[in-house]
Every structure is written in C-alpha cells, then in structure tokens.
CHARMM internal coordinates of N, CA and C (Angstrom, degrees):
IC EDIT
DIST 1 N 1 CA 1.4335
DIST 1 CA 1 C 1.5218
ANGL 1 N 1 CA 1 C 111.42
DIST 1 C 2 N 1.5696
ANGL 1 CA 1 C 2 N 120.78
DIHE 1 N 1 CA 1 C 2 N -32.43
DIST 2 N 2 CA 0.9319
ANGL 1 C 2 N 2 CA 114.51
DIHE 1 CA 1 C 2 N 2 CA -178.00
DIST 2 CA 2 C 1.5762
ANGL 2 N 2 CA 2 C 140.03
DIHE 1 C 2 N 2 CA 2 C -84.97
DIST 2 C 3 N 1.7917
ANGL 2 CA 2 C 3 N 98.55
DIHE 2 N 2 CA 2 C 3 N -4.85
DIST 3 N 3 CA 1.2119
ANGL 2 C 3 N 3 CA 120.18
DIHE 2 CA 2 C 3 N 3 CA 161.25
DIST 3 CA 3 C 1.2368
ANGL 3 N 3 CA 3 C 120.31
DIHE 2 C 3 N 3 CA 3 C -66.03
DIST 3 C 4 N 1.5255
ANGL 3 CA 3 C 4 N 119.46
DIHE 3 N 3 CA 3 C 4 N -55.34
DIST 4 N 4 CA 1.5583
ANGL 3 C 4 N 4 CA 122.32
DIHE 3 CA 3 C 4 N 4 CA 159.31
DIST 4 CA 4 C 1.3787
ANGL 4 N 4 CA 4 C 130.58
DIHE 3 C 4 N 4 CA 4 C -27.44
DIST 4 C 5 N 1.1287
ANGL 4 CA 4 C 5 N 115.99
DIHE 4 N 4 CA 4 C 5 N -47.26
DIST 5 N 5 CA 1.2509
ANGL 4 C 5 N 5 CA 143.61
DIHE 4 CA 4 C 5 N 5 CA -172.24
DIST 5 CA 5 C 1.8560
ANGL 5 N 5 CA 5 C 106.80
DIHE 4 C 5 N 5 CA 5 C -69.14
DIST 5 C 6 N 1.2588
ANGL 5 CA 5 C 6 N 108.53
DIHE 5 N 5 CA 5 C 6 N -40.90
DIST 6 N 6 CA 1.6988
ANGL 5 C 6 N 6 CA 124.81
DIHE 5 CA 5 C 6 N 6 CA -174.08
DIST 6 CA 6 C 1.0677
ANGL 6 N 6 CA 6 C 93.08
DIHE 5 C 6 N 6 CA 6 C -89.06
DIST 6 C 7 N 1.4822
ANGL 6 CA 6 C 7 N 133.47
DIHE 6 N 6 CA 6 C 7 N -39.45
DIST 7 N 7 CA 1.7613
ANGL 6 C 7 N 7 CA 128.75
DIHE 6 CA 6 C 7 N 7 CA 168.61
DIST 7 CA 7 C 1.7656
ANGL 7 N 7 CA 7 C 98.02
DIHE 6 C 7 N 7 CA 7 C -43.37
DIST 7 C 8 N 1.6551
ANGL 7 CA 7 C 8 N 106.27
DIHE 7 N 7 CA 7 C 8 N -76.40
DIST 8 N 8 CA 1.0595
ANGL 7 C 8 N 8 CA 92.58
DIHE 7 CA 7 C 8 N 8 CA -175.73
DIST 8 CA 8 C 1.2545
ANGL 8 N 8 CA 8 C 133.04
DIHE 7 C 8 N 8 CA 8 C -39.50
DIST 8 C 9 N 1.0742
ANGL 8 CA 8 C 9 N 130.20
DIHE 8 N 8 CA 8 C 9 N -71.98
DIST 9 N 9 CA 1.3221
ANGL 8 C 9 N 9 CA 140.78
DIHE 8 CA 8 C 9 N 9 CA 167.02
DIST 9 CA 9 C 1.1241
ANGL 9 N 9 CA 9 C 124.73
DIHE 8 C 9 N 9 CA 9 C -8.91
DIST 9 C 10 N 1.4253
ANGL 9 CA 9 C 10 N 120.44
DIHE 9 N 9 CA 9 C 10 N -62.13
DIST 10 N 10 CA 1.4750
ANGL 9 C 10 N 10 CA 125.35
DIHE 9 CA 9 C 10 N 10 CA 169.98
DIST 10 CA 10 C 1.7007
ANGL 10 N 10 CA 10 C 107.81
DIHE 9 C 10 N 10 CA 10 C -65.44
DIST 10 C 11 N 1.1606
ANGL 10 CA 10 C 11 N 116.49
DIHE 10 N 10 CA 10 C 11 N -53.01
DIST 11 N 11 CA 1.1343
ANGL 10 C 11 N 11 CA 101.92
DIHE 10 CA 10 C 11 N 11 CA 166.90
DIST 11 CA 11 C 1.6638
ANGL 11 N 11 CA 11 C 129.10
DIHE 10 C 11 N 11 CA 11 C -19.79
DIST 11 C 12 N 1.4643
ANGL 11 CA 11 C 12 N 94.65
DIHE 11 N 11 CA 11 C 12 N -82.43
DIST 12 N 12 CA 2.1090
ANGL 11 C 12 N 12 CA 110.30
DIHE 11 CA 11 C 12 N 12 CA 152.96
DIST 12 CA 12 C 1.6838
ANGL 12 N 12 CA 12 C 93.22
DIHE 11 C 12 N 12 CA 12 C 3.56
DIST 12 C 13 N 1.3961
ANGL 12 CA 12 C 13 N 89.50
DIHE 12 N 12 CA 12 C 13 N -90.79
DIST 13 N 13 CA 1.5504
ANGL 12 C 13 N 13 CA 119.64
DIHE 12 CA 12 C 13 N 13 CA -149.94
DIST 13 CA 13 C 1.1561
ANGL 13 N 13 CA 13 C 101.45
DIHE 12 C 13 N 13 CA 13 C -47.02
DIST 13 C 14 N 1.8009
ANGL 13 CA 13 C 14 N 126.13
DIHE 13 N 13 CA 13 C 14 N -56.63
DIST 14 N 14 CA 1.7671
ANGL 13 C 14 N 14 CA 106.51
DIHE 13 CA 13 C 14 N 14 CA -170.80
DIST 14 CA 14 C 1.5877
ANGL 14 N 14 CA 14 C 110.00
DIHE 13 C 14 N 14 CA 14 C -67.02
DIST 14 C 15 N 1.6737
ANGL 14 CA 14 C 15 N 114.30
DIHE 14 N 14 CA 14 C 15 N -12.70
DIST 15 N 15 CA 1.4901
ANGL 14 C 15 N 15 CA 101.11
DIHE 14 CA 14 C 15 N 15 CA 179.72
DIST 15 CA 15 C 1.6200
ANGL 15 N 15 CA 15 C 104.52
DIHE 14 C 15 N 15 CA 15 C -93.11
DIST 15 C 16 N 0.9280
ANGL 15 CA 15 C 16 N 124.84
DIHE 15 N 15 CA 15 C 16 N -3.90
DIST 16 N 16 CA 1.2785
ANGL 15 C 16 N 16 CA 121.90
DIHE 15 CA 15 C 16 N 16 CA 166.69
DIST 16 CA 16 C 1.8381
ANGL 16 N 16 CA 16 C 108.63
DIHE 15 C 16 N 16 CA 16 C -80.16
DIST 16 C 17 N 1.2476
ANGL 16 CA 16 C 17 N 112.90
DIHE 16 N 16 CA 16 C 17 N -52.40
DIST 17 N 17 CA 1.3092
ANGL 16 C 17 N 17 CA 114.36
DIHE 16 CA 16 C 17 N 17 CA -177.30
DIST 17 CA 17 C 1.6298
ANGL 17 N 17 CA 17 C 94.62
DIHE 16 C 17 N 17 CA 17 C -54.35
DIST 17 C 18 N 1.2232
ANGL 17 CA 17 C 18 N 134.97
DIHE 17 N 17 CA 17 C 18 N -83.26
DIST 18 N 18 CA 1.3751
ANGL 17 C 18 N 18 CA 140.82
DIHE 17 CA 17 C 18 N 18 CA -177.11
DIST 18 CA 18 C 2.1475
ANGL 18 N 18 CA 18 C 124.82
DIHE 17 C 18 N 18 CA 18 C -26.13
DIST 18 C 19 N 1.6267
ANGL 18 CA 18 C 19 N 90.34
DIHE 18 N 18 CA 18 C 19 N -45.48
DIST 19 N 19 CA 1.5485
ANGL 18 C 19 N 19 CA 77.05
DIHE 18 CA 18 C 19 N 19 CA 156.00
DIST 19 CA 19 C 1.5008
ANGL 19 N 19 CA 19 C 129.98
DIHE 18 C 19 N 19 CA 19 C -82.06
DIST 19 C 20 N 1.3162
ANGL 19 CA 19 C 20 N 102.37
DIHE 19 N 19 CA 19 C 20 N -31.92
DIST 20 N 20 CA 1.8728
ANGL 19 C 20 N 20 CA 104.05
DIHE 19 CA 19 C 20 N 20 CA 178.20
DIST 20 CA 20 C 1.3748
ANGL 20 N 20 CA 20 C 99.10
DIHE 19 C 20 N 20 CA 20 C -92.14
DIST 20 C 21 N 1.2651
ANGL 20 CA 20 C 21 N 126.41
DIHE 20 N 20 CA 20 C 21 N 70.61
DIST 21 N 21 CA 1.4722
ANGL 20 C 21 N 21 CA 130.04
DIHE 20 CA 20 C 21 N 21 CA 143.64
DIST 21 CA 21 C 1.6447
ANGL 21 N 21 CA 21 C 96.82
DIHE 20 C 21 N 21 CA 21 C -107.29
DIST 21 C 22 N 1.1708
ANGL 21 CA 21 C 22 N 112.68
DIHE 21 N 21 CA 21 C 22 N -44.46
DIST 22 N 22 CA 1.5164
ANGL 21 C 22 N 22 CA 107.40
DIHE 21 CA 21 C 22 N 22 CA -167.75
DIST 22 CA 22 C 1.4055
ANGL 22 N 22 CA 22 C 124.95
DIHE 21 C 22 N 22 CA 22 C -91.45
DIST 22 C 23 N 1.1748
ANGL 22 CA 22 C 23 N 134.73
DIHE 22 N 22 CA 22 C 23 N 118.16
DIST 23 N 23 CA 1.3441
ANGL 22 C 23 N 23 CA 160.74
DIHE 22 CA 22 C 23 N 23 CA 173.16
DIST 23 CA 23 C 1.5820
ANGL 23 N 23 CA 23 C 114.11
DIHE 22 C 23 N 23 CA 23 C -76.07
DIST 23 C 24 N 1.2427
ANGL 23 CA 23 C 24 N 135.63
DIHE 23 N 23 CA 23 C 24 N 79.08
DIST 24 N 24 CA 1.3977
ANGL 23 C 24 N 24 CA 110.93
DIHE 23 CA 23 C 24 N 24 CA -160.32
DIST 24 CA 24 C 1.7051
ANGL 24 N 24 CA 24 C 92.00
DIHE 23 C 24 N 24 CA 24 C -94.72
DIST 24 C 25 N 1.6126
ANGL 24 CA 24 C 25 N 120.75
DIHE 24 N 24 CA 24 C 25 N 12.10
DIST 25 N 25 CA 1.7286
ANGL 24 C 25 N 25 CA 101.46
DIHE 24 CA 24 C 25 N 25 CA 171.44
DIST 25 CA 25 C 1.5949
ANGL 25 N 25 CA 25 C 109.08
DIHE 24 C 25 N 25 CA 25 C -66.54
DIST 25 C 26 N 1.7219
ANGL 25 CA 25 C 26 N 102.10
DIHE 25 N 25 CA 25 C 26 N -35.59
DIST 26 N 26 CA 1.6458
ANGL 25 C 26 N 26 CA 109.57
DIHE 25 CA 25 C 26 N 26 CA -173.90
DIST 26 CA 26 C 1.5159
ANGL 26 N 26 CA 26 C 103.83
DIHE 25 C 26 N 26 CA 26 C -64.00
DIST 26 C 27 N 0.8563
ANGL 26 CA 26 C 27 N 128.65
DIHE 26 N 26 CA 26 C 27 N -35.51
DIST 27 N 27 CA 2.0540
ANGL 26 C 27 N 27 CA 132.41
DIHE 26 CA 26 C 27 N 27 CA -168.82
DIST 27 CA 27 C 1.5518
ANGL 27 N 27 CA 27 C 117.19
DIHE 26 C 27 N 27 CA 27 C -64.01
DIST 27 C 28 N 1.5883
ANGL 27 CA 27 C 28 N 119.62
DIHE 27 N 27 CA 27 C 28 N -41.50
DIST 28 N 28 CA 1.2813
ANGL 27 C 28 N 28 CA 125.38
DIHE 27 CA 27 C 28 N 28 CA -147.54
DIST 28 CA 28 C 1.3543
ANGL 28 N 28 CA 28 C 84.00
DIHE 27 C 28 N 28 CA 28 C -75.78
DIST 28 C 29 N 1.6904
ANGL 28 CA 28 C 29 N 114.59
DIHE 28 N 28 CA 28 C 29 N -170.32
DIST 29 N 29 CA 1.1233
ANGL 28 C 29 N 29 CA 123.63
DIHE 28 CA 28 C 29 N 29 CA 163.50
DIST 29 CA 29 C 1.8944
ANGL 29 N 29 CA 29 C 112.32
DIHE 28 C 29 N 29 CA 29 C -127.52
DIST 29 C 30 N 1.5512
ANGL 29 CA 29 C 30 N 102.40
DIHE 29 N 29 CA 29 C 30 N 132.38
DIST 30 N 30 CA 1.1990
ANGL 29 C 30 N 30 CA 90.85
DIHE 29 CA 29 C 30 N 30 CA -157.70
DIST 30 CA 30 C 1.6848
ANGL 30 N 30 CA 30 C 101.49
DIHE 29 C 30 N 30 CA 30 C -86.79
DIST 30 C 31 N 1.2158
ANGL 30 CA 30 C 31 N 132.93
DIHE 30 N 30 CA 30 C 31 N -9.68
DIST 31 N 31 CA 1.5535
ANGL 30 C 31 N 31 CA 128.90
DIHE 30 CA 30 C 31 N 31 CA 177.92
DIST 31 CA 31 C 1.1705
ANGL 31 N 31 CA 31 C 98.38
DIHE 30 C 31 N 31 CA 31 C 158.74
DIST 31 C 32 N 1.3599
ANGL 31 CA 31 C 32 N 121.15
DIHE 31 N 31 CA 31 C 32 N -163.19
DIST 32 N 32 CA 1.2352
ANGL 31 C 32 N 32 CA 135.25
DIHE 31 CA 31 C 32 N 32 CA -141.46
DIST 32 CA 32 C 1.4616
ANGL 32 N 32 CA 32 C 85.44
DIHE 31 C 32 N 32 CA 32 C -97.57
DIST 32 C 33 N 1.9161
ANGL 32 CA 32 C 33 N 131.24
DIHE 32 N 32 CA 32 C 33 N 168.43
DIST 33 N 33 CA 1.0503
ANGL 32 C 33 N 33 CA 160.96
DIHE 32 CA 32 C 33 N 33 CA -171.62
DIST 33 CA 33 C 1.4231
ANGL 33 N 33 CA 33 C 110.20
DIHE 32 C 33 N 33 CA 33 C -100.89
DIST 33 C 34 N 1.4390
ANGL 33 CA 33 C 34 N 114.10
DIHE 33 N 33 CA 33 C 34 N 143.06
DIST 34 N 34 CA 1.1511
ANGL 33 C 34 N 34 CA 121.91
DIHE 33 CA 33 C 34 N 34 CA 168.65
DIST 34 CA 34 C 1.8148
ANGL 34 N 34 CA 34 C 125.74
DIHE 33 C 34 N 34 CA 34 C -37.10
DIST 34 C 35 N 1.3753
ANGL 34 CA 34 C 35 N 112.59
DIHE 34 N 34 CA 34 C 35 N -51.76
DIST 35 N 35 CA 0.9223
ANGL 34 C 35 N 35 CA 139.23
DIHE 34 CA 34 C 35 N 35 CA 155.85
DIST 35 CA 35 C 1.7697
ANGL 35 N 35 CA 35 C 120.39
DIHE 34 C 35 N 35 CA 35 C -26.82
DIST 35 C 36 N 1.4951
ANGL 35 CA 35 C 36 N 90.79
DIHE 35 N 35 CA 35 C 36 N -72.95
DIST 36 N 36 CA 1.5970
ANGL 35 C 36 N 36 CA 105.12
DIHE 35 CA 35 C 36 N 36 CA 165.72
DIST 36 CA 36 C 1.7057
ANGL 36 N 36 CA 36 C 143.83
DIHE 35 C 36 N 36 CA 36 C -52.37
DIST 36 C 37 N 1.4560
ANGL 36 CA 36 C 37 N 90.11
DIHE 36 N 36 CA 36 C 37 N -41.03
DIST 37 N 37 CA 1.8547
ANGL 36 C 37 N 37 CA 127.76
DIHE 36 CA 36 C 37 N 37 CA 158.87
DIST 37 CA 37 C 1.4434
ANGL 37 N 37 CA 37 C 93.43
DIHE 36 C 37 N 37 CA 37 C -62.19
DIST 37 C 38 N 1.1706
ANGL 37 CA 37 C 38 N 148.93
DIHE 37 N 37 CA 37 C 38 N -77.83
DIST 38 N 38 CA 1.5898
ANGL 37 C 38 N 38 CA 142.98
DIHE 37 CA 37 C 38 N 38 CA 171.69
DIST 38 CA 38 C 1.2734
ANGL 38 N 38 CA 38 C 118.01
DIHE 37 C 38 N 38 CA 38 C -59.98
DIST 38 C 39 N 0.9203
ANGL 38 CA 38 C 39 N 136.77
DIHE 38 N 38 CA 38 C 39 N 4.98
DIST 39 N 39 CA 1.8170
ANGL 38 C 39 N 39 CA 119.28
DIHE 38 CA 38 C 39 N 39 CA 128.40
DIST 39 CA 39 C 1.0125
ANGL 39 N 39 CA 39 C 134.21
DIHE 38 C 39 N 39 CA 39 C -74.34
DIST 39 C 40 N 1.7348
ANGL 39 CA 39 C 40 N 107.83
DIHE 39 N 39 CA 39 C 40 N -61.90
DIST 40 N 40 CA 2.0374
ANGL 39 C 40 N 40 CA 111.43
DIHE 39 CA 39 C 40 N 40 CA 146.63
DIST 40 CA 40 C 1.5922
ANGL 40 N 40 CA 40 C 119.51
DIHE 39 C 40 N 40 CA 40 C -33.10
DIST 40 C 41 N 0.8598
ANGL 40 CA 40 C 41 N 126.84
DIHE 40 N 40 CA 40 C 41 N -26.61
DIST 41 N 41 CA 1.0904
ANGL 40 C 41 N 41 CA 115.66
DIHE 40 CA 40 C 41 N 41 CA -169.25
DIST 41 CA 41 C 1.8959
ANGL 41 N 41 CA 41 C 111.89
DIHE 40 C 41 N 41 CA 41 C -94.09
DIST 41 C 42 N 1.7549
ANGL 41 CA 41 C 42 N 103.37
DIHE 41 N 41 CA 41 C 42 N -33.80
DIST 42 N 42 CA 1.5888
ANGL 41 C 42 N 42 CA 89.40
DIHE 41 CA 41 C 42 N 42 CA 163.52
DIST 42 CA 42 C 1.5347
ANGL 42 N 42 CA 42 C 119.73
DIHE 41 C 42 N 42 CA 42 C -105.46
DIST 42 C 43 N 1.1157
ANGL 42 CA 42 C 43 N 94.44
DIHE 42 N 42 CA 42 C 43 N 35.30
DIST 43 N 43 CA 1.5649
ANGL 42 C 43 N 43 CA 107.84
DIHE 42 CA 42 C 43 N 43 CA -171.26
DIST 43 CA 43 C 1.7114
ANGL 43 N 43 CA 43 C 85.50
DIHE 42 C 43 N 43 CA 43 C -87.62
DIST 43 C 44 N 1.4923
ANGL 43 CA 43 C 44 N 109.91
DIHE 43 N 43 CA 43 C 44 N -69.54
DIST 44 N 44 CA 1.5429
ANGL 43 C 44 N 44 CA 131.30
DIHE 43 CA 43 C 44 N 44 CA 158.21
DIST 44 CA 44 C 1.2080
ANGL 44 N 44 CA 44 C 107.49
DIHE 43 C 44 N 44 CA 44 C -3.44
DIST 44 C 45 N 1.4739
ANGL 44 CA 44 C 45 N 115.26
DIHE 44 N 44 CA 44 C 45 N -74.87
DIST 45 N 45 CA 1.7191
ANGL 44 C 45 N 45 CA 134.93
DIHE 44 CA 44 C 45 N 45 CA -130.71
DIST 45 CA 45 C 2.1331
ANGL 45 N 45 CA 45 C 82.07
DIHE 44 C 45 N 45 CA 45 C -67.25
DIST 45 C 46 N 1.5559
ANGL 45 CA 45 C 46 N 87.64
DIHE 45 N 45 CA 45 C 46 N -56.60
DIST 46 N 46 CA 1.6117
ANGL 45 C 46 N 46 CA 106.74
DIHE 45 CA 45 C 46 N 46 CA -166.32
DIST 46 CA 46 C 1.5007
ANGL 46 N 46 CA 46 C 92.65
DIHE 45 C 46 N 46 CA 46 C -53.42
DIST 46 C 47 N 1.1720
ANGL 46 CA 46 C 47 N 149.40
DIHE 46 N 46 CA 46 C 47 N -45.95
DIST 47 N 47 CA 1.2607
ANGL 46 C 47 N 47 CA 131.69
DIHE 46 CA 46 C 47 N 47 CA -167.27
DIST 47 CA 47 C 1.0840
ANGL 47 N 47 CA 47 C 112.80
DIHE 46 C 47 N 47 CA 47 C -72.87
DIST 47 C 48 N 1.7873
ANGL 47 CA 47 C 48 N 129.30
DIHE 47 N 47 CA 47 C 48 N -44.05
DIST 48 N 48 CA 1.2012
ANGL 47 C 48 N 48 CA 134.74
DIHE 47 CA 47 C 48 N 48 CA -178.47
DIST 48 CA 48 C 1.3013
ANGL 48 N 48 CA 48 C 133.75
DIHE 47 C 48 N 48 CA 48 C -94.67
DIST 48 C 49 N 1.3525
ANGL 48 CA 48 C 49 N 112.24
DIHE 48 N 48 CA 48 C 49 N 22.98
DIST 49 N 49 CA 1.6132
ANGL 48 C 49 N 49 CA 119.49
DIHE 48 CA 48 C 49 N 49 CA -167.92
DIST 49 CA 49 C 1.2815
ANGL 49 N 49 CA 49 C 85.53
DIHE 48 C 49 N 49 CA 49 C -115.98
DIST 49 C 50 N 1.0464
ANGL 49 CA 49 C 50 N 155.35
DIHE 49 N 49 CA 49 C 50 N 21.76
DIST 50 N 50 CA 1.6912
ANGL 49 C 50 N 50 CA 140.89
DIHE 49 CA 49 C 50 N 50 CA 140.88
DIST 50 CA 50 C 1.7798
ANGL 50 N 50 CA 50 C 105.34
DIHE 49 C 50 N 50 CA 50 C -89.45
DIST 50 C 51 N 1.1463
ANGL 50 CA 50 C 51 N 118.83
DIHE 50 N 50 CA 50 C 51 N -35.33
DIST 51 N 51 CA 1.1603
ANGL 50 C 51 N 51 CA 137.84
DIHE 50 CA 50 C 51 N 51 CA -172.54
DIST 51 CA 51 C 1.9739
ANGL 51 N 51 CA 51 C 103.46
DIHE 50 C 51 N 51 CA 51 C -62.22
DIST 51 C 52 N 1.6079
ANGL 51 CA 51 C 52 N 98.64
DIHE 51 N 51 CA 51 C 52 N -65.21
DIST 52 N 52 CA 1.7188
ANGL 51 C 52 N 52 CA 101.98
DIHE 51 CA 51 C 52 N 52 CA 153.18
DIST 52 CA 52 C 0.9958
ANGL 52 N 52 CA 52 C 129.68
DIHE 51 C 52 N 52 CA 52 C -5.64
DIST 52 C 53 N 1.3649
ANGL 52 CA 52 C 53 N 111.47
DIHE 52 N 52 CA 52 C 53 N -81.99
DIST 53 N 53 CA 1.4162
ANGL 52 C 53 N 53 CA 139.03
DIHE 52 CA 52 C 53 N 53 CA -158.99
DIST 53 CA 53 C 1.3555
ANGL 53 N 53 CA 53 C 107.83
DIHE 52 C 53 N 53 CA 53 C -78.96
DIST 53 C 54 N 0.9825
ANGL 53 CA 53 C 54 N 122.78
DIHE 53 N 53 CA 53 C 54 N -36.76
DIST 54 N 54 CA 1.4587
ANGL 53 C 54 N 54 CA 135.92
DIHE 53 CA 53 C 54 N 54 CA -176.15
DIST 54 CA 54 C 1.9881
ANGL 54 N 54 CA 54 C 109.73
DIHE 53 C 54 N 54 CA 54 C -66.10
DIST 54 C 55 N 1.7660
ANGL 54 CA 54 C 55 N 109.22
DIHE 54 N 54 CA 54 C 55 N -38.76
DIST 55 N 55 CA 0.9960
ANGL 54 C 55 N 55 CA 128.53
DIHE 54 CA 54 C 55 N 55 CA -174.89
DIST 55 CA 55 C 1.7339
ANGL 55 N 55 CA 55 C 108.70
DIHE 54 C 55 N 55 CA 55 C -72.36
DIST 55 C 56 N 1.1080
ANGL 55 CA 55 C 56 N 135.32
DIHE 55 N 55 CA 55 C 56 N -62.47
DIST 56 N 56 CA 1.0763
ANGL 55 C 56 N 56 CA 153.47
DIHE 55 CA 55 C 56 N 56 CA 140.91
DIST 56 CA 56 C 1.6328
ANGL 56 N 56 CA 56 C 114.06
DIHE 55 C 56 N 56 CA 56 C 21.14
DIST 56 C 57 N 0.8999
ANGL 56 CA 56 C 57 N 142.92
DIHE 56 N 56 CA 56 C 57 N 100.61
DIST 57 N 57 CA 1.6583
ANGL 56 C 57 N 57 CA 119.82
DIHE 56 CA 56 C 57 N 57 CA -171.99
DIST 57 CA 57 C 1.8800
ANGL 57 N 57 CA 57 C 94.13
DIHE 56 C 57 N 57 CA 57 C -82.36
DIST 57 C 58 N 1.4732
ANGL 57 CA 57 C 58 N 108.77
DIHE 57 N 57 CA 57 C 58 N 159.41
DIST 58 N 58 CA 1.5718
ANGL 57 C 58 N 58 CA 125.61
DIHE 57 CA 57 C 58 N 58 CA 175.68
DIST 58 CA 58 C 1.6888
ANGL 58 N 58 CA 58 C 83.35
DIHE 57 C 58 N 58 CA 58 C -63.92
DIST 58 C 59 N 1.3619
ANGL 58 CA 58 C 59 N 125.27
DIHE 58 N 58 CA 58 C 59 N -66.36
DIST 59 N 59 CA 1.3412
ANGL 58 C 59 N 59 CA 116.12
DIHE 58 CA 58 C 59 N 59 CA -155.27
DIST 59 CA 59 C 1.9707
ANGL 59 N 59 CA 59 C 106.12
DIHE 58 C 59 N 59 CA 59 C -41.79
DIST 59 C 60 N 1.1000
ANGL 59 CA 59 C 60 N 104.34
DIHE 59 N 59 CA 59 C 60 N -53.82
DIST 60 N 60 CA 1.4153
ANGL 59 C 60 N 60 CA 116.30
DIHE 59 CA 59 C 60 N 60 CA -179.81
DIST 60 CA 60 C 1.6372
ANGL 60 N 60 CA 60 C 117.97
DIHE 59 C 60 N 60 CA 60 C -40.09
DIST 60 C 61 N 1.0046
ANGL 60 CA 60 C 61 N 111.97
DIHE 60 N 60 CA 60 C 61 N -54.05
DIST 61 N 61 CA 1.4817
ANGL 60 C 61 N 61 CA 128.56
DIHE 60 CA 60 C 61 N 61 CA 159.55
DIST 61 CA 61 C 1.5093
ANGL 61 N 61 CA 61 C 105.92
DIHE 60 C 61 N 61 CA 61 C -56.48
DIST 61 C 62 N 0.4529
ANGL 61 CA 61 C 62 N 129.31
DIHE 61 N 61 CA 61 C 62 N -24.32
DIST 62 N 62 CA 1.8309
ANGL 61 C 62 N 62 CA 112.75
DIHE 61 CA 61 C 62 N 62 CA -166.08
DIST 62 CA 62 C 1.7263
ANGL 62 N 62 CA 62 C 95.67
DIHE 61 C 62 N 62 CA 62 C -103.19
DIST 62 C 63 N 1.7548
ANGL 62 CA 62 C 63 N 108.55
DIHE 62 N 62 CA 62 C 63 N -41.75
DIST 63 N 63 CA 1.7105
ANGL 62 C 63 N 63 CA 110.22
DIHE 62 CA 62 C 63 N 63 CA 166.86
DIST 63 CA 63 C 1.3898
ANGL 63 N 63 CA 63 C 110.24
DIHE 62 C 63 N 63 CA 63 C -47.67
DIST 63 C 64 N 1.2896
ANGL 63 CA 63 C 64 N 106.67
DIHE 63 N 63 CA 63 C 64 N -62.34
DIST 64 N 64 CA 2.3380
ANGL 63 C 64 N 64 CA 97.80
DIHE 63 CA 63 C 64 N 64 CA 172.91
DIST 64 CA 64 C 0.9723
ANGL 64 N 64 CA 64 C 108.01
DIHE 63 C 64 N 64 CA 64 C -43.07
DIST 64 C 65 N 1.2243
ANGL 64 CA 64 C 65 N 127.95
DIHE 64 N 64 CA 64 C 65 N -77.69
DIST 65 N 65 CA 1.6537
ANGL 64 C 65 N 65 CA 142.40
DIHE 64 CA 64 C 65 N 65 CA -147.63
DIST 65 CA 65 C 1.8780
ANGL 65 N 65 CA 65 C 85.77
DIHE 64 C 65 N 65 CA 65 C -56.92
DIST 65 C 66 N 0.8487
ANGL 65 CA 65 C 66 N 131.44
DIHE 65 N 65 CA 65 C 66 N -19.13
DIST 66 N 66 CA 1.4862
ANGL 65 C 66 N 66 CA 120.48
DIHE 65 CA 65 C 66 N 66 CA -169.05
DIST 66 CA 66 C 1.3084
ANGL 66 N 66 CA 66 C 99.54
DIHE 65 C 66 N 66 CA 66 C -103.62
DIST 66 C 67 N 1.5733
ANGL 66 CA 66 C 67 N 117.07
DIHE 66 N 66 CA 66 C 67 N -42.05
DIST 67 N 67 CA 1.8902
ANGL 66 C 67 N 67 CA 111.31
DIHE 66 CA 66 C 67 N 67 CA 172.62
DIST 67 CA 67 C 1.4880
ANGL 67 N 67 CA 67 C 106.01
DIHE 66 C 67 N 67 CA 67 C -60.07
DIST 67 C 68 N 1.5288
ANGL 67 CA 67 C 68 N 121.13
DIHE 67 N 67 CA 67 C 68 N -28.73
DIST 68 N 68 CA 1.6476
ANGL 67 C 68 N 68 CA 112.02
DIHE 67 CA 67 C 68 N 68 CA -162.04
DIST 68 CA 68 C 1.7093
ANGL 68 N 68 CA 68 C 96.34
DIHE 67 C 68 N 68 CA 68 C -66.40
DIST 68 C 69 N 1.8166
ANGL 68 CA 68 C 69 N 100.25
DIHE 68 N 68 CA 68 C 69 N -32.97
DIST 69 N 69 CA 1.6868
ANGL 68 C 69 N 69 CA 94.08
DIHE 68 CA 68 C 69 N 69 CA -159.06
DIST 69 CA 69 C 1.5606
ANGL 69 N 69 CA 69 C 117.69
DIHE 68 C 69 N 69 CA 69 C -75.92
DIST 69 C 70 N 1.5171
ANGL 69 CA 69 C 70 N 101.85
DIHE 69 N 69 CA 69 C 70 N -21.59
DIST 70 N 70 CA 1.2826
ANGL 69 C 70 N 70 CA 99.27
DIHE 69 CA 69 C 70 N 70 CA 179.23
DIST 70 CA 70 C 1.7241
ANGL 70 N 70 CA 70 C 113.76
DIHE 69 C 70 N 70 CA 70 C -65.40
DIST 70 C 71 N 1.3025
ANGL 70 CA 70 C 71 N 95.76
DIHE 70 N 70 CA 70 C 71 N -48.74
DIST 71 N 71 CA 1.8115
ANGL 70 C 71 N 71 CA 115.75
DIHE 70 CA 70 C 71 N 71 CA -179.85
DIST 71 CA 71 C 1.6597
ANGL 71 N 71 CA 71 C 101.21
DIHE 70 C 71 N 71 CA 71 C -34.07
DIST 71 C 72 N 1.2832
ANGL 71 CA 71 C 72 N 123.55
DIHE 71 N 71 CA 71 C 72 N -52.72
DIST 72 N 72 CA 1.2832
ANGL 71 C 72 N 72 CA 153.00
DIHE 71 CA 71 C 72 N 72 CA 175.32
DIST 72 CA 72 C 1.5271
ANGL 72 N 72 CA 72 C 103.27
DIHE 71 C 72 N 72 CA 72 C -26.30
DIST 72 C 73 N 1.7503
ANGL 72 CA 72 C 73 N 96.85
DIHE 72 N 72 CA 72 C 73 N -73.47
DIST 73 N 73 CA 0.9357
ANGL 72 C 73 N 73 CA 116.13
DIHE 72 CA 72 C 73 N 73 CA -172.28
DIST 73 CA 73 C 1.8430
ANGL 73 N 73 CA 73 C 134.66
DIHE 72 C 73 N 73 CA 73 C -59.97
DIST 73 C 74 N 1.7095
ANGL 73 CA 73 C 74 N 87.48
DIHE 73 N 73 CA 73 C 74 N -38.55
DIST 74 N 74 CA 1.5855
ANGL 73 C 74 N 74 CA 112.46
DIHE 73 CA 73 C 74 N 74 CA -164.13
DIST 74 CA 74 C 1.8781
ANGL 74 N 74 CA 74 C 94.14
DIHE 73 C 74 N 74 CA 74 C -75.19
END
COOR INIT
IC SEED 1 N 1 CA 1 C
IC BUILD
C-alpha cells in the first residue's frame, strides 16, 4: 500500500513542480520602454512647438519679459 501511495505522491510533486515553473506576471509586457516614451515624446515636442508659440498672445510675452526685468532689478 505504501508504494502506491509514493507513486502518488511523486506524481503530486512533478505536477506541482511543472505548473509552478511558470509565472505569467514576469512574461507579459507591461508597455512601452523608457527608450520608446523618448522618441514619442520628441517626436510630439517637434510637432507641437510651432503650435506653442503661435498660441501664446505677444501681449503675454512682453508681461514676462517685463516681470523677469523687474525681478532683475528688485
């Protein structure tokens, strides 16, 4: 009886060993790479930095440029 029993057992064990080898949290992919995010990202900049500037009123600009000078000054 007690041979049966150690059949079983091991049995258990290689199907236990065999499902917990795999981890599928480690496998997936969670998104894009640092790397990747910094291309998109001046891929972006370059499309929308005429767009910026354009948005901006002149009055607005000339209000900084006049807070920077006082700051300057004070």
């Amino acid at each position: 009886m007690r041979k049966s029993n150690s059949g079983l057992a091991q049995a258990l064990l290689a199907l236990r060993s065999r499902l917990a080898r795999y981890h599928p949290e480690k496998h997936y992919m969670r998104g894009p790479g640092p790397k990747t995010l910094s291309k998109l990202g001046d891929a972006y900049r370059e499309q929308t930095e005429s767009d910026l500037h354009e948005r901006v009123p002149e009055a607005w600009l000339a209000l900084i440029q006049s807070i920077r000078e006082r700051e300057r000054k004070g």
